[in-house]
C-alpha positions in Angstrom: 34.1 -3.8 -30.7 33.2 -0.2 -31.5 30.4 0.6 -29.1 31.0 4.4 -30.5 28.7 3.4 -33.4 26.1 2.5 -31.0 25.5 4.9 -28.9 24.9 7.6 -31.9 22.5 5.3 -33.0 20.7 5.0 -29.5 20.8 8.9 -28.9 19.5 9.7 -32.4 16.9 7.5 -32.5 16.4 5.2 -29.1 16.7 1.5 -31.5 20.2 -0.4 -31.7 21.4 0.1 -35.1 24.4 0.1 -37.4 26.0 -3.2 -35.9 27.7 -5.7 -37.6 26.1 -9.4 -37.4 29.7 -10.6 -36.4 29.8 -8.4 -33.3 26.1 -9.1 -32.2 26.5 -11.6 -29.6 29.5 -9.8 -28.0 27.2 -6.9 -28.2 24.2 -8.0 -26.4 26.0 -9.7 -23.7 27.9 -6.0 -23.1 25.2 -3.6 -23.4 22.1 -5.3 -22.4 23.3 -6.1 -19.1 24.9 -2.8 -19.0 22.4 -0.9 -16.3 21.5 -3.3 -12.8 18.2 -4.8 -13.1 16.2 -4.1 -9.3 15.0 -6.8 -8.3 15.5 -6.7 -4.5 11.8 -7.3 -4.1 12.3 -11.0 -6.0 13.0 -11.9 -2.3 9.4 -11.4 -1.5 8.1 -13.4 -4.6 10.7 -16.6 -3.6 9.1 -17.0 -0.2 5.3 -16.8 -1.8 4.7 -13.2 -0.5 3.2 -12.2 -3.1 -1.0 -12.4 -2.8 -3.5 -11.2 -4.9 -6.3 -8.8 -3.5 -10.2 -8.8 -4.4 -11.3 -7.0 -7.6 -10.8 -3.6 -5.8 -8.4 -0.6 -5.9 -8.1 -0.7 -2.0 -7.6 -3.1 0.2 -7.4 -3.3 4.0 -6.0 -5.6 6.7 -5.9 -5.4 10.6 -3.8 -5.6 13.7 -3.6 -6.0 17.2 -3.3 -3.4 19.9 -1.8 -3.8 23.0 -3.7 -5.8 25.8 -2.7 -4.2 28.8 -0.4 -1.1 29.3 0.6 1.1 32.3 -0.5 4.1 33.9 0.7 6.8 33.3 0.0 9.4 36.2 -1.6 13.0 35.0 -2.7 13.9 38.7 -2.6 12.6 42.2 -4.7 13.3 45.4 -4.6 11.7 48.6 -7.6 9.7 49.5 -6.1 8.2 53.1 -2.6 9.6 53.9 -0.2 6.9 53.5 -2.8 4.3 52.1 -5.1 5.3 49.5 -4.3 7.5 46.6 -6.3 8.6 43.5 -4.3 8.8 40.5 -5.7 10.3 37.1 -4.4 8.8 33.8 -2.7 10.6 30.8 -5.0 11.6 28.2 -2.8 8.9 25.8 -3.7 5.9 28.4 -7.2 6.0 27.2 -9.0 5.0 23.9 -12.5 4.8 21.6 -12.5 8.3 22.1 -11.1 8.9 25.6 -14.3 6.4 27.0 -12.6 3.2 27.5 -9.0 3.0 29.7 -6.8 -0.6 30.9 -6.9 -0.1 34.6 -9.8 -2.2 36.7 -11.0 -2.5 39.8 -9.0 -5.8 41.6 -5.8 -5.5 38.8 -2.5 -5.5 41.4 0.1 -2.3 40.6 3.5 -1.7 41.4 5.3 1.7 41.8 8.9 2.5 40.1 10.3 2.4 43.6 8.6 -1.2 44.6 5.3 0.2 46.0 2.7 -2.1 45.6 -0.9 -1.3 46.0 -4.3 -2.7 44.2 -6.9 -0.9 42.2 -9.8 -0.6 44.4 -12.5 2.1 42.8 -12.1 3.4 39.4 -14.3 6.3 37.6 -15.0 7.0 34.0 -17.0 9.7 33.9 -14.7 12.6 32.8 -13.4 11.2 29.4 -9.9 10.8 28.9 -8.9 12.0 32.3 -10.4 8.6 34.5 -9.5 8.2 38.0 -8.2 5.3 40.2 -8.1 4.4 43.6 -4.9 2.1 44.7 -5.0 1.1 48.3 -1.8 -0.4 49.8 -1.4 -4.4 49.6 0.3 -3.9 53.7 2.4 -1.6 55.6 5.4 -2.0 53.9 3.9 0.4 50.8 3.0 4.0 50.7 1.3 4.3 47.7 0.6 8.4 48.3 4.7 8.8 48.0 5.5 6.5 45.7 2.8 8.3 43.0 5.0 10.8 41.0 3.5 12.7 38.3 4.4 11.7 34.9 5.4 8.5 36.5 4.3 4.9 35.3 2.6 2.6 37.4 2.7 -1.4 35.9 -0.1 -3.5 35.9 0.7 -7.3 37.0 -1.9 -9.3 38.3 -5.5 -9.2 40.1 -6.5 -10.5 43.5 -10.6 -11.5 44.3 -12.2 -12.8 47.0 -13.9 -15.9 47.2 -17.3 -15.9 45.7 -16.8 -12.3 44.4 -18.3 -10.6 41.9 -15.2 -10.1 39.7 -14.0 -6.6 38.4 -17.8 -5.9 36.8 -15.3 -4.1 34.0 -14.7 -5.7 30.6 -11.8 -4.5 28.5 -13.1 -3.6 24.7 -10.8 -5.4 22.1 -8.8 -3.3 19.6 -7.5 -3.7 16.4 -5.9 -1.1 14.0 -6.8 -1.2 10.5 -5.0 0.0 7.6 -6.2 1.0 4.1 -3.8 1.0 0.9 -4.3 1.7 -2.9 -3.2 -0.3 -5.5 -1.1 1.6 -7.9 -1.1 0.8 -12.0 2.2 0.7 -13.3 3.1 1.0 -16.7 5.5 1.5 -19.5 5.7 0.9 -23.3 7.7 0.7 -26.2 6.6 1.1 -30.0 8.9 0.9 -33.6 7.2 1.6 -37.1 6.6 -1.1 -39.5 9.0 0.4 -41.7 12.1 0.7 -39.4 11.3 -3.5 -38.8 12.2 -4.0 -42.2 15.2 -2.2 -42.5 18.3 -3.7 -43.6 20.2 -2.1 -40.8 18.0 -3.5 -38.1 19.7 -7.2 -38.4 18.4 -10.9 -38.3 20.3 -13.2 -36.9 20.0 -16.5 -35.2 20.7 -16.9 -31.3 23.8 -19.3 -30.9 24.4 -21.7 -28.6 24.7 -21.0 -25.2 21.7 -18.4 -25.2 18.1 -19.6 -23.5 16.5 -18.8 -27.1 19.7 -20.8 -29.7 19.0 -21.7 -33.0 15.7 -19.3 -32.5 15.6 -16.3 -35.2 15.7 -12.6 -33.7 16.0 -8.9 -34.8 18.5 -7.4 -32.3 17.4 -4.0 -32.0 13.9 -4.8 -30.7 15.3 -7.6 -28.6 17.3 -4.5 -27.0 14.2 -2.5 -26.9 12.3 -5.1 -25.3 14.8 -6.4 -22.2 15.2 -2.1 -21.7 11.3 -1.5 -21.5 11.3 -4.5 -19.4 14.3 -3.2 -17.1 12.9 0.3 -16.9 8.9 -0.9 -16.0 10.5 -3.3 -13.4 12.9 -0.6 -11.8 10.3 2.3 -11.5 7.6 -0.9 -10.3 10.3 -1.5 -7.3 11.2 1.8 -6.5 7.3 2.9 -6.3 6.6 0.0 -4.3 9.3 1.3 -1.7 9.5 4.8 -1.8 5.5 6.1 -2.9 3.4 8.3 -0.8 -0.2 8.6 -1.2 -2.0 10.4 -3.6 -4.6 13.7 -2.2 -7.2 11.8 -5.0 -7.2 14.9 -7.1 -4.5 14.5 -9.4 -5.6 14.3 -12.9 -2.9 14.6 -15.3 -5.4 13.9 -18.7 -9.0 15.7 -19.1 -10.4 12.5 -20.9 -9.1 10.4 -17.9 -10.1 9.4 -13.9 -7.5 10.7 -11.1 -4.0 8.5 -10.4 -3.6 6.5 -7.9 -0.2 6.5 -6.0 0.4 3.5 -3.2 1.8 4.1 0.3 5.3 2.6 0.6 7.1 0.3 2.4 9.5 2.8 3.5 6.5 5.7 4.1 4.3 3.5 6.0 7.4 2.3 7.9 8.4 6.2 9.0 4.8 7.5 9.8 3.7 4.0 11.8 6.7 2.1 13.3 9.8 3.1 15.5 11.9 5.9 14.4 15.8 6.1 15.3 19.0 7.7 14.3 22.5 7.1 14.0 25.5 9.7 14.4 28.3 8.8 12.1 28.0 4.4 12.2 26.1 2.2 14.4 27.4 1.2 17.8 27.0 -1.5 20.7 24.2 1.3 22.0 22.5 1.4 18.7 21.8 -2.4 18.8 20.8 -2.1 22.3 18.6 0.6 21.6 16.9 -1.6 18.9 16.3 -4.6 21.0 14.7 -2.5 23.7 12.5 -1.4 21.1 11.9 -4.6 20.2 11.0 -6.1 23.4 8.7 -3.4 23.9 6.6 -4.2 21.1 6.5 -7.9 21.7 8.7 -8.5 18.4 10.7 -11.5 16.9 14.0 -12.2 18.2 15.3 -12.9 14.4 14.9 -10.1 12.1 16.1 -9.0 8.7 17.7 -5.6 8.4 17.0 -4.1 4.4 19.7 -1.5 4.0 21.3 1.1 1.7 24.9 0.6 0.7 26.0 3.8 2.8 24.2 2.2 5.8 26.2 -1.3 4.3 29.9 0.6 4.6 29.4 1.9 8.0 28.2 -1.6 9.2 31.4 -2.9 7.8 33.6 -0.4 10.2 31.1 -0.8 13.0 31.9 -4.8 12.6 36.0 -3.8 12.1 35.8 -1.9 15.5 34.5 -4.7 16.9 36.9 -7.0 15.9 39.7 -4.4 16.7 38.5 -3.9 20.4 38.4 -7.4 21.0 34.9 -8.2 20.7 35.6 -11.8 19.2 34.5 -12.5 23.1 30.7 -11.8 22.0 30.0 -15.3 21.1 27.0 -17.2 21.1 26.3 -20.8 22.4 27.3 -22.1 19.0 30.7 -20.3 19.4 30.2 -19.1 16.0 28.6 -15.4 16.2 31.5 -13.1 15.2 32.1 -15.4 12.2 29.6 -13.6 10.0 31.3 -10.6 10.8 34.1 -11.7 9.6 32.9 -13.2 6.5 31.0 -10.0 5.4 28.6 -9.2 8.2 25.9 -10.6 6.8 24.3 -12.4 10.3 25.4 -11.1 13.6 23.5 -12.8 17.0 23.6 -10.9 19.8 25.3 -12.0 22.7 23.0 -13.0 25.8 19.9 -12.0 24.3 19.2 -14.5 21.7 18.2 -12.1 19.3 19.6 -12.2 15.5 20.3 -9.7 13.1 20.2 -10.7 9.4 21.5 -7.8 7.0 20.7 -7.3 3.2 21.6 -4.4 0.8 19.1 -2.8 -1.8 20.4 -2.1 -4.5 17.1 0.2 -4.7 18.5 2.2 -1.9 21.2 3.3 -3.8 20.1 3.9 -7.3 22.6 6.1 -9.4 19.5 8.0 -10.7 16.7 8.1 -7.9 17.9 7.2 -4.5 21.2 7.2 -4.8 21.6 10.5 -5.5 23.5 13.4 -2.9 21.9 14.2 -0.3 18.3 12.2 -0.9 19.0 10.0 2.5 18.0 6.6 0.8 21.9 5.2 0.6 22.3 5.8 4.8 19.0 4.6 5.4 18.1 1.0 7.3 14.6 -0.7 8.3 14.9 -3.5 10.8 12.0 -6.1 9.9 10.6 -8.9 11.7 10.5 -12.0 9.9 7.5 -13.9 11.5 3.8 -13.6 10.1 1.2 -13.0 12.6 -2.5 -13.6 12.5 -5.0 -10.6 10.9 -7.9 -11.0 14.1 -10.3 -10.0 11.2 -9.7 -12.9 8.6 -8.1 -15.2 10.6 -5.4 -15.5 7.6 -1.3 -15.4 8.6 0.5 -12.6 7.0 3.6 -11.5 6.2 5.5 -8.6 7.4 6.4 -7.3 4.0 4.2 -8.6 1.4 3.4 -7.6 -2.1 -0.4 -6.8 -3.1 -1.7 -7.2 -7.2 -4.9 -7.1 -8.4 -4.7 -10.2 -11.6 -4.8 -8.6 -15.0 -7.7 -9.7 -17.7 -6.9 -10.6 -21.5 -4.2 -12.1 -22.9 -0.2 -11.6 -22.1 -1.3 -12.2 -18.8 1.5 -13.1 -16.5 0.1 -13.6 -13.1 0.7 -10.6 -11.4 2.1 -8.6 -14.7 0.3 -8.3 -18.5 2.4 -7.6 -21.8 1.5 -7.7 -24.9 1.9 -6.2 -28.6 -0.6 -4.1 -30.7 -0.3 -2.7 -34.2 -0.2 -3.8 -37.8 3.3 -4.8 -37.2 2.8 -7.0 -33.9 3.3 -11.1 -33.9 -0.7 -10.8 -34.3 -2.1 -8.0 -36.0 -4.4 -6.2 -33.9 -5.1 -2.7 -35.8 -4.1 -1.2 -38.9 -1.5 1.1 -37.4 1.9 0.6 -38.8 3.3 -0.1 -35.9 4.8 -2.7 -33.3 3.7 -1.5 -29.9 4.9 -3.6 -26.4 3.8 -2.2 -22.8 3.5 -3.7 -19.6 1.4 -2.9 -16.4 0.4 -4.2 -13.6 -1.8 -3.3 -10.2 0.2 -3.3 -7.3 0.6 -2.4 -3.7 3.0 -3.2 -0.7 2.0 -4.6 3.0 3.1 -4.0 6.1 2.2 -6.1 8.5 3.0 -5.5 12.2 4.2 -2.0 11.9 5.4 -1.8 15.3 7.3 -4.2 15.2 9.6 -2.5 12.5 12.3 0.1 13.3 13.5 3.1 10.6 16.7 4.0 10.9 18.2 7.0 9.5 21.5 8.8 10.0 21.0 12.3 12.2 21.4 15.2 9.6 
């Protein structure tokens, strides 16, 4: 095949032409294939998570806070030496404006070094800097001593008295709610009448083998077509991943409203999750760092881990150093733990801790052109995800931890969450008397993070 001939024809004038009908098939199946097609969000479409939003270019969803956390000790004064002692809280223990704080009158405390006193006055008056009083529970306790500045105190139970009042102190229920854009994506592709009816530009039929045989085609626009497609799916996934938020004031046309850019995954991930870093590959102490984290935030004990392919390679030597050291003695109940690590590392279960790690490569990550490129970060770069949905306290709905927002397109070429279609004098059906055969493709989309805290970025220390 001389593929020579082609790509003059493609750099002179961006349409497959100059082939010979014999070579076509050969052809196709070569070049049309030749650049990867992204589609490492087609995960999130196979499970379902993909859900339209209202008729709106925003949308919003909601999360819990925390229901309890501890003190964390600004201040101390003794109240009665070797008894009592007043603690203020860090300004970060409070919330709704420094008003409202966890601690109550009655909740039960303990001390780092096994002090353990209960709460017995509390003030609110000063915001963000509220006090408490913790009185021992008995003798054994010194509350005054055990109180270090910058210290945590941990909240585990409360005591009353029979026929009490209770605490007379409610705690306010919190939620955080986020707000996204959805971002129109689009791309096009357009050949004149005249250049569909040239000679050079050949017919042929599909053969057998192919999903369209015994169907008639024209190959270059059959090229064109599966490239536009490529290219509007590619930049779609990359966007979705990698966006940041538009200021509102971008206006690249006069005649036209401002762009609007989508937060993503990865963004939202880095300014609202966990951040960590890794030297030169992971280690035993990176994983243990990571299900720390995720204890802390009340996370799943099975989670997916989306990864670039420099993040993949160092894996692989992290998981041959285990192996080398002996490590086949991590095993789980099953017996069968290190086996994925042997067979590509593509599950590894944590010994004594239940907790599963399941690893996938983007091929988005590492994108020749974009993300791939020296230097950009993206190849070395891993996000631990959670994998089960949790309950939005506002509507009550279960959602995902990564799901994939669209508004539905009007008209026809509608394909659920994408539109195409043709216009010109030259399309299937004529719409206009320009001698043309236009193709484009857009859709409205945003991506959803559900649970940020319960996610972990993870980039390699610069």
């Amino acid at each position: 095949m001389d593929s020579q001939a082609f790509a003059v024809a493609a750099v002179n004038t961006g349409i497959v032409s100059g082939l010979d009908l014999m070579h076509m098939p050969e052809v196709y199946k070569k070049l049309v294939g030749q650049y990867p097609k992204q589609k490492d969000l087609l995960f999130l479409q196979m499970m379902g998570n993909m859900k339209e939003v209202v008729k709106q270019t925003t949308w919003s969803w909601h999360e819990e806070n925390r229901t309890n956390m501890p003190i964390t000790i600004a201040a101390k004064a003794t109240v009665v030496a070797s008894t009592t002692v007043r603690i203020t809280l860090a300004a970060a223990d409070h919330y709704g404006s420094g008003a409202y704080s966890f601690p109550r009158k009655h909740d039960q405390v303990e001390f780092k070094n096994g002090a353990k006193g209960i709460i017995i006055a509390k003030n609110t008056s000063v915001a963000s800097a509220h006090t408490v009083d913790i009185q021992r529970m008995n003798s054994d306790s010194d509350p005054v001593a055990a109180a270090v500045v910058g210290g945590k105190i941990g909240i585990f139970s409360m005591a009353f008295a029979e026929g009490g009042t209770g605490s007379g102190q409610s705690i306010a229920p919190r939620t955080t709610t986020y707000t996204a854009k959805l971002q129109i994506f689009r791309d096009e592709f357009s050949v004149t009448t005249s250049e569909q009816t040239n000679q050079s530009y050949v017919d042929f039929t599909w053969p057998a083998g192919y999903p369209n045989a015994g169907q008639p085609g024209k190959f270059y626009f059959i090229k064109a077509e599966g490239d536009t497609y490529n290219r509007f799916m590619k930049k779609r996934e990359l966007g979705l991943l990698t966006n940041v938020e538009d200021d509102g004031n971008i206006i690249i046309n006069s005649d036209e409203s401002a762009i609007r850019s989508t937060r993503g995954f990865i963004p939202h991930v880095k300014q609202y999750s966990n951040l960590m870093q890794y030297a030169t590959k992971p280690t035993m102490g990176t994983f243990d760092t990571m299900i720390r984290i995720l204890n802390k935030n009340y996370s799943d004990t099975d989670n997916m881990c989306l990864m670039g392919l420099d993040f993949a390679l160092v894996l692989k030597d992290f998981g041959t150093d285990l192996m080398k050291n002996g490590a086949t003695l991590y095993n789980s109940a099953q017996g069968k733990a290190m086996d994925a690590v042997a067979l590509g590392f593509s599950t590894f279960t944590f010994p004594t801790t239940d907790y599963n790690f399941h690893f996938k490569k983007l091929q988005a990550l590492s994108d020749a052109d974009s993300t791939g490129l020296a230097g950009f970060g993206y190849s070395s770069l891993a996000i631990l995800c959670p994998t089960e949905s949790k309950k939005d306290p506002n509507s009550g709905e279960m959602e995902a931890p990564i799901s994939i927002r669209y508004k539905t397109p009007v008209g026809g070429g509608n394909k659920s969450w994408y539109k195409m279609w043709e216009t010109g004098a030259g399309a299937a059906t004529p719409t206009n008397s320009i001698l043309e055969r236009k193709m484009e493709l857009q859709s409205e989309e945003g991506i959803q993070t559900f649970g940020a805290a319960r996610f972990i970025h993870i980039s390699k220390a610069s």
